[in-house]
C-alpha positions as CSV (number, residue, x, y, z in Angstrom):
1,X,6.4,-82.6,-4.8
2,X,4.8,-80.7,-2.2
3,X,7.4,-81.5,0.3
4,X,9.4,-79.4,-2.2
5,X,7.0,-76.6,-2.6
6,X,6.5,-76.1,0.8
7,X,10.6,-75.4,0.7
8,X,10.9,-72.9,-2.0
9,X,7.8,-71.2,-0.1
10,X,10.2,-70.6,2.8
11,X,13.0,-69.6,0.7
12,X,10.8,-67.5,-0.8
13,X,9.1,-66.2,2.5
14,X,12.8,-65.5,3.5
15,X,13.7,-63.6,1.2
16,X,10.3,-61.5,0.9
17,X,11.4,-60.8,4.7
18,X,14.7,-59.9,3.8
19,X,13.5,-57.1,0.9
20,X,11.2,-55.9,3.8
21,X,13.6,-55.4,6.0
22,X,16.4,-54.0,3.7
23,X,13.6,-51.9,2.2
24,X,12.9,-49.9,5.9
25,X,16.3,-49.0,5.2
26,X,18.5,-50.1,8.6
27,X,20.5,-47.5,10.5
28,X,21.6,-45.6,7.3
29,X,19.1,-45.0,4.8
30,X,20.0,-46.0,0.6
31,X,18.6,-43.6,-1.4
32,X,18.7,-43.0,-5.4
33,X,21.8,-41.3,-7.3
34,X,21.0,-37.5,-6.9
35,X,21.1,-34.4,-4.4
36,X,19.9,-35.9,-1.1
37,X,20.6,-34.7,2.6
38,X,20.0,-36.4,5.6
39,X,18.7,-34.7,8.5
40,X,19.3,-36.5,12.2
41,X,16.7,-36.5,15.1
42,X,16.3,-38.4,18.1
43,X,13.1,-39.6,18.3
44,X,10.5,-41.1,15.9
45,X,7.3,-38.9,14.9
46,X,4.2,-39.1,16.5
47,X,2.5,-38.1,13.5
48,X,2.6,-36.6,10.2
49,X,-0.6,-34.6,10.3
50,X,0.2,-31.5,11.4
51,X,-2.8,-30.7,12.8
52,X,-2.9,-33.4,15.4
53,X,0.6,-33.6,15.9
54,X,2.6,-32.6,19.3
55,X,6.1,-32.6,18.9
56,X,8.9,-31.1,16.0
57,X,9.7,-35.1,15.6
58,X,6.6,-35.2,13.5
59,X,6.0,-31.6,12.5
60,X,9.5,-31.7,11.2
61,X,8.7,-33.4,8.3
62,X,4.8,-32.8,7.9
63,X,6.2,-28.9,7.6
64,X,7.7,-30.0,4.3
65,X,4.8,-31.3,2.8
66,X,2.2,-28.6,3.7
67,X,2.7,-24.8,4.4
68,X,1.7,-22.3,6.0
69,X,0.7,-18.5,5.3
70,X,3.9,-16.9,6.3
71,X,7.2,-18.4,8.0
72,X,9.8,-16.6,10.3
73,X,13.3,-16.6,7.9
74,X,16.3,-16.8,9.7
75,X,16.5,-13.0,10.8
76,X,13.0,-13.6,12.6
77,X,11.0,-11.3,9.8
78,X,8.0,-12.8,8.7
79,X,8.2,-13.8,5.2
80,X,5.4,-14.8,3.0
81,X,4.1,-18.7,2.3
82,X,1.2,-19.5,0.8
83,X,0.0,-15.9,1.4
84,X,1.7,-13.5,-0.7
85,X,0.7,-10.9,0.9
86,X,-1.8,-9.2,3.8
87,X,-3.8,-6.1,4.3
88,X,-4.4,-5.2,8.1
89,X,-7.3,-2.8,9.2
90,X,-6.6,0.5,10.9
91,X,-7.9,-0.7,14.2
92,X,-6.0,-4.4,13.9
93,X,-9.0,-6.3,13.9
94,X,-9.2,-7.6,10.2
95,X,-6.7,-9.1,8.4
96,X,-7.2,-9.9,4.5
97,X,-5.1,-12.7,3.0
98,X,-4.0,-13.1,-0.4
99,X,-3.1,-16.8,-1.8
100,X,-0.2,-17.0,-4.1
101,X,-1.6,-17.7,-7.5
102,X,1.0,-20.3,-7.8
103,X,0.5,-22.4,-4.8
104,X,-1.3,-25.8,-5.5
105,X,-1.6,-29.3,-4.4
106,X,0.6,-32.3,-6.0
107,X,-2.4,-33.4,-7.4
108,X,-2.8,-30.3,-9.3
109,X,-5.6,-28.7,-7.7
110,X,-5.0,-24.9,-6.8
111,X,-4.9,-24.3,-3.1
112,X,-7.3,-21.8,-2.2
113,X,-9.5,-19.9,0.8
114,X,-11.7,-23.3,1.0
115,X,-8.5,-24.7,1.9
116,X,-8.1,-22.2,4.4
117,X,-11.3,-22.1,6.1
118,X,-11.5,-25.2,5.8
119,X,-8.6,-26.2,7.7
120,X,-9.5,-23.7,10.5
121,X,-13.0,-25.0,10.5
122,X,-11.7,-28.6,11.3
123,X,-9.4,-27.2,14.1
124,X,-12.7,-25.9,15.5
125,X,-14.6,-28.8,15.9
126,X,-15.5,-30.4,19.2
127,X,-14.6,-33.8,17.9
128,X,-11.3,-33.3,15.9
129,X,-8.2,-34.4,18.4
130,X,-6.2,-31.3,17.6
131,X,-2.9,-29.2,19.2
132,X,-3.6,-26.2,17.0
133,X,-6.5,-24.6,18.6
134,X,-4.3,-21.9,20.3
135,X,-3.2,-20.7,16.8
136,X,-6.8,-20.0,15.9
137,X,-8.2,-18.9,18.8
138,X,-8.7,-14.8,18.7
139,X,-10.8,-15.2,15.6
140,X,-14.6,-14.2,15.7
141,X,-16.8,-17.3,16.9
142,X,-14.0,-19.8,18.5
143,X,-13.3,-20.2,22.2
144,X,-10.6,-19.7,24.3
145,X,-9.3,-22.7,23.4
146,X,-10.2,-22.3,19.3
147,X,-13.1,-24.7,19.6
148,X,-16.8,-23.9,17.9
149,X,-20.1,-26.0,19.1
150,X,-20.2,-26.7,15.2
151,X,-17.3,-26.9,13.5
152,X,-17.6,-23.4,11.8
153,X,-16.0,-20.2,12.4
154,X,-17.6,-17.2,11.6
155,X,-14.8,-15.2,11.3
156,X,-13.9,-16.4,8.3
157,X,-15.1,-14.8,5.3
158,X,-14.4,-16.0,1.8
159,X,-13.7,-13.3,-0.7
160,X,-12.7,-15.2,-3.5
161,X,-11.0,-18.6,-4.5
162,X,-7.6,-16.6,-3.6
163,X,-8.5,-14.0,-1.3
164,X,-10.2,-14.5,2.6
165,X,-10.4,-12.5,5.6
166,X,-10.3,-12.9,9.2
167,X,-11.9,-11.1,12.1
168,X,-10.2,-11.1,15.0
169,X,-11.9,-10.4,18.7
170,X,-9.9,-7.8,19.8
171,X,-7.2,-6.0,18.1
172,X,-3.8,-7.7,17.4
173,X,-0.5,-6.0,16.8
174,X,0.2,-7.7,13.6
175,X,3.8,-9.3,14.1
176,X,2.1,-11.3,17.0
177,X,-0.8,-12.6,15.2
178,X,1.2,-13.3,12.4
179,X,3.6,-15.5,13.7
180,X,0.6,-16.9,15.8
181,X,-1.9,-17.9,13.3
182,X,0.3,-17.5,10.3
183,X,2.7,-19.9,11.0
184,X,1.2,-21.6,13.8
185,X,-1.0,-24.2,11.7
186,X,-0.5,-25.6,8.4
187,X,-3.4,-25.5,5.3
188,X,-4.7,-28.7,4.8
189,X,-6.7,-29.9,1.2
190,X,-10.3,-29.5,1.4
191,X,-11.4,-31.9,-1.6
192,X,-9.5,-34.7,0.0
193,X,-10.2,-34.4,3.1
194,X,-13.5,-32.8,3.5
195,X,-15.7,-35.9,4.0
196,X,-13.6,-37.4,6.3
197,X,-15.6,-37.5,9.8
198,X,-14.3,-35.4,12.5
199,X,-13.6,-38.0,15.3
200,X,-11.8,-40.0,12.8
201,X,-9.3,-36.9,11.3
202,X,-6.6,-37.3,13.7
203,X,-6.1,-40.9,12.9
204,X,-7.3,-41.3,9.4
205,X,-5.4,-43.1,6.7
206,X,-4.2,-39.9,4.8
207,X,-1.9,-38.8,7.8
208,X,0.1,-42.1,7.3
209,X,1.0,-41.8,2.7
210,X,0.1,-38.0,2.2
211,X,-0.7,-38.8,-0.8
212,X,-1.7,-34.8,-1.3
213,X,0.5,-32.0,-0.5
214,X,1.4,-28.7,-1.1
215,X,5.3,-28.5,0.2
216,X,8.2,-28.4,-1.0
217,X,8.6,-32.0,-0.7
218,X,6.2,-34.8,-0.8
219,X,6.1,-37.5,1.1
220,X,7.3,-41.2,0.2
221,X,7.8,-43.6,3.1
222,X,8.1,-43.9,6.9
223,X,10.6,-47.1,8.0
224,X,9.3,-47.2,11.5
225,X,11.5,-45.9,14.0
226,X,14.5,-45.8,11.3
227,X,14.1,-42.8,8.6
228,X,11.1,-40.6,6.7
229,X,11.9,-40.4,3.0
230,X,10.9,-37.4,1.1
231,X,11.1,-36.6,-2.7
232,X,11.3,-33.1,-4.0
233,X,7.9,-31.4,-5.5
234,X,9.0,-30.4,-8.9
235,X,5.7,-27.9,-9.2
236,X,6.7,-25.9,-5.8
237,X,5.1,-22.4,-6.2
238,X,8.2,-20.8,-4.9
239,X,10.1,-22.7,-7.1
240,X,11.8,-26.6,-7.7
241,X,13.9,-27.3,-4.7
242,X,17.6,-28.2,-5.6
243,X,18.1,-31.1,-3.2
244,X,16.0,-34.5,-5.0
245,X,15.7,-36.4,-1.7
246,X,15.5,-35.2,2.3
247,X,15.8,-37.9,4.8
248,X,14.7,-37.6,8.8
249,X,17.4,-39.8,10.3
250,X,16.5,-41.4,13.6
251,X,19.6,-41.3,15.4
252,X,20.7,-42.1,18.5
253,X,22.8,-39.5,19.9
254,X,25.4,-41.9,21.2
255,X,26.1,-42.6,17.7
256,X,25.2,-39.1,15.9
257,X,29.2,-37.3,16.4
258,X,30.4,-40.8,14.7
259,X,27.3,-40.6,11.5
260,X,28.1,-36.6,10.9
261,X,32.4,-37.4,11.0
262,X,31.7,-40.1,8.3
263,X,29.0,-37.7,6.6
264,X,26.1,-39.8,6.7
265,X,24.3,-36.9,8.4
266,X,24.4,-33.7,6.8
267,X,22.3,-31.5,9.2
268,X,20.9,-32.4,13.0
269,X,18.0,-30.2,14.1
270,X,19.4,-29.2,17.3
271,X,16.7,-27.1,20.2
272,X,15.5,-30.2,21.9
273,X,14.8,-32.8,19.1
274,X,19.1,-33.4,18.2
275,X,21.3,-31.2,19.2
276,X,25.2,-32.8,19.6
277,X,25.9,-34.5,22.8
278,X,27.8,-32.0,24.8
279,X,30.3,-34.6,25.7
280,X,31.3,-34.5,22.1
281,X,31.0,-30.7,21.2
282,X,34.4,-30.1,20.7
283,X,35.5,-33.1,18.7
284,X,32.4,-32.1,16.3
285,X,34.1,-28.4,16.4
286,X,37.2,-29.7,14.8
287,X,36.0,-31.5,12.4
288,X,37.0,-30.4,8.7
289,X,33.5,-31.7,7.0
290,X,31.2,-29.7,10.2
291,X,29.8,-26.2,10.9
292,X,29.2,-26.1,14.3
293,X,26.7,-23.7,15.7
294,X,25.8,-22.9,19.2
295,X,22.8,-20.2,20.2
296,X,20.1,-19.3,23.0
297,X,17.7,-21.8,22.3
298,X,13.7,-20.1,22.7
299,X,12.7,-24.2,24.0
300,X,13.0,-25.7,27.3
301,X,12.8,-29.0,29.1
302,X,10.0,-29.2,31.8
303,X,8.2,-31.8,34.0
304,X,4.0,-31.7,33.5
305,X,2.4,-32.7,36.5
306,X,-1.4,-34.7,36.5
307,X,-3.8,-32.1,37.5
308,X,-6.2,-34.8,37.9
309,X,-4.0,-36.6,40.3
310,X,-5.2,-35.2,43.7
311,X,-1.2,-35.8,45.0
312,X,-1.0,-32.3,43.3
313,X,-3.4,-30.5,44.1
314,X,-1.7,-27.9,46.7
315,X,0.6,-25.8,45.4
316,X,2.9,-26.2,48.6
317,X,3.3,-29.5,47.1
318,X,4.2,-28.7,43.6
319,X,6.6,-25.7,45.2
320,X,8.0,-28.0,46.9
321,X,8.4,-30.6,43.8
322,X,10.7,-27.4,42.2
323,X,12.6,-26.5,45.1
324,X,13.1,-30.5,45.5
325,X,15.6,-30.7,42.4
326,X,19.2,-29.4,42.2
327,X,18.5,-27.9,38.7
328,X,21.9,-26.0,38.6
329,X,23.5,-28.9,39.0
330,X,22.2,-30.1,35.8
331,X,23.0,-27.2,34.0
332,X,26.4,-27.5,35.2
333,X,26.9,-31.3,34.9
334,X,24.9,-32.3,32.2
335,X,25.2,-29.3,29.6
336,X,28.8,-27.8,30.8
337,X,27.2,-24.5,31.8
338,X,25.8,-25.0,28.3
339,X,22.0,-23.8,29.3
340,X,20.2,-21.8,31.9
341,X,18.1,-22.5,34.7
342,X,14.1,-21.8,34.3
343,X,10.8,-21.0,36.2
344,X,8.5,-19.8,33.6
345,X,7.9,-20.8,30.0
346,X,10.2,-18.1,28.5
347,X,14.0,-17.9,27.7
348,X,16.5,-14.9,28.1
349,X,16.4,-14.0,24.9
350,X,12.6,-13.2,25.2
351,X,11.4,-9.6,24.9
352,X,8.4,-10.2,27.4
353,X,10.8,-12.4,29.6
354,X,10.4,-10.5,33.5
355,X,14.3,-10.3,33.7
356,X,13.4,-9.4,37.7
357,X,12.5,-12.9,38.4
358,X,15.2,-15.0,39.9
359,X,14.7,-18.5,40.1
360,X,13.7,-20.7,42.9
361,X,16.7,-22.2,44.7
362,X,17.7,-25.8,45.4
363,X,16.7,-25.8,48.7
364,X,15.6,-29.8,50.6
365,X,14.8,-28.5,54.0
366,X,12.1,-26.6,52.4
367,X,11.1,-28.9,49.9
368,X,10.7,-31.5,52.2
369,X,8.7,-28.9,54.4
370,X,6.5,-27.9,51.9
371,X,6.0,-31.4,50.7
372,X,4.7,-32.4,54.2
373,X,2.4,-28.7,54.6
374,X,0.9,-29.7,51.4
375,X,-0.1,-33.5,52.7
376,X,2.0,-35.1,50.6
377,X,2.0,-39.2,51.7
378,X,5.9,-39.8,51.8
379,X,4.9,-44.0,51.8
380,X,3.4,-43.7,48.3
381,X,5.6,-44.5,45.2
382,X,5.9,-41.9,42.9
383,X,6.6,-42.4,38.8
384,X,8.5,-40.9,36.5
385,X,7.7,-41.5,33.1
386,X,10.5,-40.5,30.8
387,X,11.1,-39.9,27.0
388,X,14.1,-42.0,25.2
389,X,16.2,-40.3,22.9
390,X,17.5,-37.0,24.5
391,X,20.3,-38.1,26.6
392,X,20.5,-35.4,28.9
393,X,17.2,-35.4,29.3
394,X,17.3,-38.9,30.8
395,X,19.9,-38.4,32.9
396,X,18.6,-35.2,34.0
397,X,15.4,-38.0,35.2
398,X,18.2,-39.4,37.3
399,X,19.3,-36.4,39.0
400,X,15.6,-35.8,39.6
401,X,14.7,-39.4,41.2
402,X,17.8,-38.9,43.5
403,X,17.0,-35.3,44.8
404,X,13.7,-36.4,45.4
405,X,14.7,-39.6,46.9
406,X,17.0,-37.7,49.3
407,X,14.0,-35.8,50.4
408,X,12.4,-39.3,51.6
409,X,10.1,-39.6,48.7
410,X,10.0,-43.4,47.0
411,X,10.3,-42.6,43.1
412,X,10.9,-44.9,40.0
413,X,11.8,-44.0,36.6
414,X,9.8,-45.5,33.5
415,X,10.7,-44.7,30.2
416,X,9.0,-45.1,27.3
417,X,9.7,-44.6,23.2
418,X,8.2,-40.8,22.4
419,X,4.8,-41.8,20.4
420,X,4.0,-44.0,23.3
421,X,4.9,-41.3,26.2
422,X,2.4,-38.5,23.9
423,X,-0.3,-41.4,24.2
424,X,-0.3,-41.7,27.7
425,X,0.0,-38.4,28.3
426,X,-3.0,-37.7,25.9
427,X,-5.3,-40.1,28.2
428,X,-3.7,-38.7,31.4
429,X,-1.5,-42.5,32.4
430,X,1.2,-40.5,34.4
431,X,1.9,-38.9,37.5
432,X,5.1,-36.7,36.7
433,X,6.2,-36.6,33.0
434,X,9.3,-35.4,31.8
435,X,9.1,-33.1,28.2
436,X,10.3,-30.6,26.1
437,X,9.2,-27.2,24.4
438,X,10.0,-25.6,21.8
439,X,8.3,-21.9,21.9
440,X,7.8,-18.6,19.2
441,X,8.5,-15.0,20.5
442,X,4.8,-14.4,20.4
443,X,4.3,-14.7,24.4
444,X,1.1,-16.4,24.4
445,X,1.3,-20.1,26.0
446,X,-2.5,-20.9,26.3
447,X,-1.9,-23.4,23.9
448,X,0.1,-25.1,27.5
449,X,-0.9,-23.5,30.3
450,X,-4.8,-22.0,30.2
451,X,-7.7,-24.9,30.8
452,X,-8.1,-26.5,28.2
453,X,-5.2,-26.2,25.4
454,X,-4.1,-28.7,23.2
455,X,-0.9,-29.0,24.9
456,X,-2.6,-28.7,28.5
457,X,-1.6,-32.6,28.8
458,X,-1.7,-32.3,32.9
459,X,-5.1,-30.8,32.6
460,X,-3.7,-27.6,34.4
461,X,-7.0,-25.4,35.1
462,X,-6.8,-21.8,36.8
463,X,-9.3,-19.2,35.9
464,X,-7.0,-16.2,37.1
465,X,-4.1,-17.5,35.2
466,X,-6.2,-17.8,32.1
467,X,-7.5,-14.4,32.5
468,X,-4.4,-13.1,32.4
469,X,-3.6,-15.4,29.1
470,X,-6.7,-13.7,27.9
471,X,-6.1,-10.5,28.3
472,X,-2.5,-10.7,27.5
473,X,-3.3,-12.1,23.7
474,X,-6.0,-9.6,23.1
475,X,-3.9,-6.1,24.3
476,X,-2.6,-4.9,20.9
477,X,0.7,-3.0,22.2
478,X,4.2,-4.5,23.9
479,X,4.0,-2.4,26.9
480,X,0.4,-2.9,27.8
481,X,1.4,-7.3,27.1
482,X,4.5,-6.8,28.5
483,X,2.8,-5.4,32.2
484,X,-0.1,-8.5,31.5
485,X,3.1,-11.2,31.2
486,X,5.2,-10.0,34.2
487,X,2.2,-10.9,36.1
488,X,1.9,-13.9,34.6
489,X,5.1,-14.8,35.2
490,X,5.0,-14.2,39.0
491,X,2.3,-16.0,39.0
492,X,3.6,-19.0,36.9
493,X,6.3,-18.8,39.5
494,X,4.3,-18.9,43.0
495,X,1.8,-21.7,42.0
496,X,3.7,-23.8,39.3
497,X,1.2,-25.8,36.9
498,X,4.8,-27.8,35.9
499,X,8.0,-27.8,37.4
500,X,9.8,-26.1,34.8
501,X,13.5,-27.4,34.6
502,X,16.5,-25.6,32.1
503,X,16.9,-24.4,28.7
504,X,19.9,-25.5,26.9
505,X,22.4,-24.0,24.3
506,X,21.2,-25.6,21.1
507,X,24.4,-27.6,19.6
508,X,23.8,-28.3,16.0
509,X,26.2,-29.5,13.0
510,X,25.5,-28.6,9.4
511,X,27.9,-30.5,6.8
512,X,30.3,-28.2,5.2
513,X,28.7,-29.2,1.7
514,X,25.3,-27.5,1.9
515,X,24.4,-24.2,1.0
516,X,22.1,-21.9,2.4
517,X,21.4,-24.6,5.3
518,X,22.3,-22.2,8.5
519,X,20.3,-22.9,11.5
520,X,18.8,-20.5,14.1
521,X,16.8,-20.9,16.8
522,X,14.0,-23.4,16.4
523,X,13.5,-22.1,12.3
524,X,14.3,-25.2,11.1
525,X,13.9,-26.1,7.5
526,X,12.3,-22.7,6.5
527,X,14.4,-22.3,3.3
528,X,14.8,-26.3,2.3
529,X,14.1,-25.3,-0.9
530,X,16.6,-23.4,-1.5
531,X,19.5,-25.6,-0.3
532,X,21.9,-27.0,-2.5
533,X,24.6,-29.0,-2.0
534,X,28.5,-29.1,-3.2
């Protein structure tokens, strides 16, 4: 009798293993009868709390289920969000929100100014792990960096439940700040969330069901490394999405031309987290069910170098880690010509971009030169740690490890799956680090590149280079930024805090049977819910 029990447990066990398994879904996501779209990425999220999070993999889908106060449409005009509309003061240093009467959370609570303040109240504290503080940090009692000593910003006044204002420190030419702080972080509920303490927000519970939302779509499962599930919000305040069910695809790209041609991917996000394999761009051209759209892309791929590590500390050493790597080689080899070749953080299709900048040419007789000026120990192995997922990106980490190996340095590649390559650059376990970036038009990077940013993951610290981030964000007309960000750029150029690497095209698909689901650069998603499909 037991003998026999013990054998229908295992069956049993089996088959609860076997539901488990077919319930994370496998390569291609079931989903109920009804209006559903899959959307294909390379690389799994990092994390679904958009406050904390560090790359589009996981803001991707945390952008559905919380909003923001504006959003860029596809034209680049701001457009309003949870704000319905804004009054700016004659001098550009107040700016008074008004929250859309309509807006609330899935639990039926309104969203409101709390909301607000206290979202920007938790980006301020000294303990919350955050990448948001450069969205929030011109307002009246932050730092540079958007950090308080307490965890309150006094520039944040509450008018009422729907209406709040916020004093900036300098004046702000309001298309800037907008897209800065408007769409730069996402509102977050108070009365859930407000107890939570500080050191544990990043990583609490919530972040992993979000069980309480305001988006357009709410959130309803995460099979590890394989798909997020979302379900449409029927309350919406801008109204019931069409679509019932949106679905983040994890897809490989060697198998993403194959998923679209058999229309099990509808849409691939394209700029860095899935565009098409450029090796397949013309077969995904001709086919019947496939949009195919190519554009100047506003994000780039870089290297971040460890500030900490003392291998890096000349600049003769990091000029000569640029001029060490034949980078028109991979524009030309790896995207086709598809892409352009960059020094500092902004592409061609900037308006502050210093068009009299030419980049740094492959050159290894002075890379190696530089390289031994600077002290650099040719005998000690140097590390490459690399993201899986983008394909050109890793074998752009080839071309890399075999200029520098020509130049007599000993290098090794590592790669790693992206949530684990965030954590290690988050407690600083790498040397060299290979990553993208997907930027806004506003032209301030101190959310990268001034001491201390959230993004600052090679601890990069130069006061004159965040003076001239300071100044830059705080003068209120383009040709008084515009003079700031040339200088800037030279400087960006001359002693490099990361060897910056090429922008490519961004190759994305959209299935012929959505509507109103035309990409642009990096506005992904703006208008979900308003797609429909055929």
């Amino acid at each position: 009798m037991a003998r026999t029990f013990r054998g229908a447990s295992a069956i049993i066990g089996l088959l609860i293993a076997l539901t488990l398994i077919v319930g994370q879904g496998g390569p291609a996501p079931a989903a109920p009868a009804g209006k559903q779209v899959t959307v294909a990425m390379w690389s799994a999220p990092d994390s679904f709390n958009p406050i904390a999070s560090t790359s589009w993999y996981g803001i991707l889908p945390a952008n559905l289920a919380f909003d923001t106060l504006v959003k860029l449409d596809d034209k680049y005009q701001i457009r309003p969000r949870l704000a319905e509309k804004w009054e700016i003061s004659s001098d550009a240093t107040t700016y008074t929100f008004t929250i859309n009467g309509k807006a609330k959370w899935t639990d039926g609570r309104p969203v409101t100014s709390q909301d607000v303040q206290f979202t920007i109240n938790t980006i301020s504290h000294p303990q919350v792990t955050t990448s948001r503080g450069g969205t929030i940090n011109d307002i009246v009692g932050t730092d540079d960096n958007g950090k308080t000593q307490t965890g309150t910003v006094d520039g944040v006044q509450i008018v009422s439940d729907r209406v709040f204002r916020i004093r900036l420190k300098a004046p702000y030419e309001a298309s800037g700040f907008l897209e800065k702080f408007g769409t730069g972080f996402w509102v977050v509920p108070r009365h859930v969330l407000q107890n939570v303490r500080p050191a544990d927000f990043a990583r609490h519970e919530f972040w992993t069901r979000l069980p309480v939302s305001s988006g357009s779509f709410k959130f309803v499962r995460y099979a590890t490394d394989q798909f997020v599930e979302m379900e449409r919000n029927p309350d919406f305040f801008l109204g019931a999405p069409k679509l019932d069910r949106i679905f983040f695809r994890i897809v490989q790209p060697s198998v993403m031309v194959a998923a679209l041609e058999r229309g099990e991917i509808d849409y691939t996000t394209g700029s860095g987290t899935g565009d098409i394999p450029l090796a397949d761009w013309e077969r995904v051209r001709q086919m019947s069910n496939i949009t195919a759209y190519s554009f100047v892309n506003r994000g780039y791929q870089y290297i971040i170098i460890n500030h900490e590590n003392p291998r890096f500390k000349d600049r003769r050493v990091r000029q000569g880690l640029l001029a060490g790597i034949n980078r028109k080689l991979i524009v030309d080899r790896l995207l086709r010509g598809e892409g352009e070749v960059l020094d500092v953080p902004y592409t061609s299709i900037f308006p502050y971009r210093d068009k009299t900048l030419r980049p740094v040419d492959f050159n290894a007789e002075r890379a190696r030169a530089l390289l031994r000026e600077g002290g650099w120990d040719f005998n000690t192995p140097l590390v490459l740690s690399v993201p899986t997922g983008n394909l050109v990106r890793e074998q752009s980490a080839e071309i890399v490890q075999q200029n520098y190996q020509a130049l007599g340095m000993q290098v090794r590649l590592e790669k790693f799956d992206f949530p684990t390559l965030i954590a290690n650059l988050r407690e600083q376990r790498f040397a060299l680090s290979f990553l993208g970036w997907s930027g806004n038009f506003e032209p301030d990077v101190s959310s990268q590149y001034r001491t201390g940013g959230g993004f600052n993951f090679g601890k990069h610290s130069n006061p004159r280079m965040d003076s001239l981030l300071d100044r830059g964000r705080r003068r209120p007309n383009f040709d008084g930024r515009k003079e700031i960000y040339d200088e800037f750029q030279r400087m960006f150029q001359s002693d490099p805090p990361v060897i910056m690497l090429y922008s490519p095209m961004a190759l994305t698909a959209v299935n012929k049977r959505l509507i109103n689901a035309a990409p642009t650069a990096n506005i992904h998603l703006w208008n979900i819910h308003e797609w429909d499909t055929r």
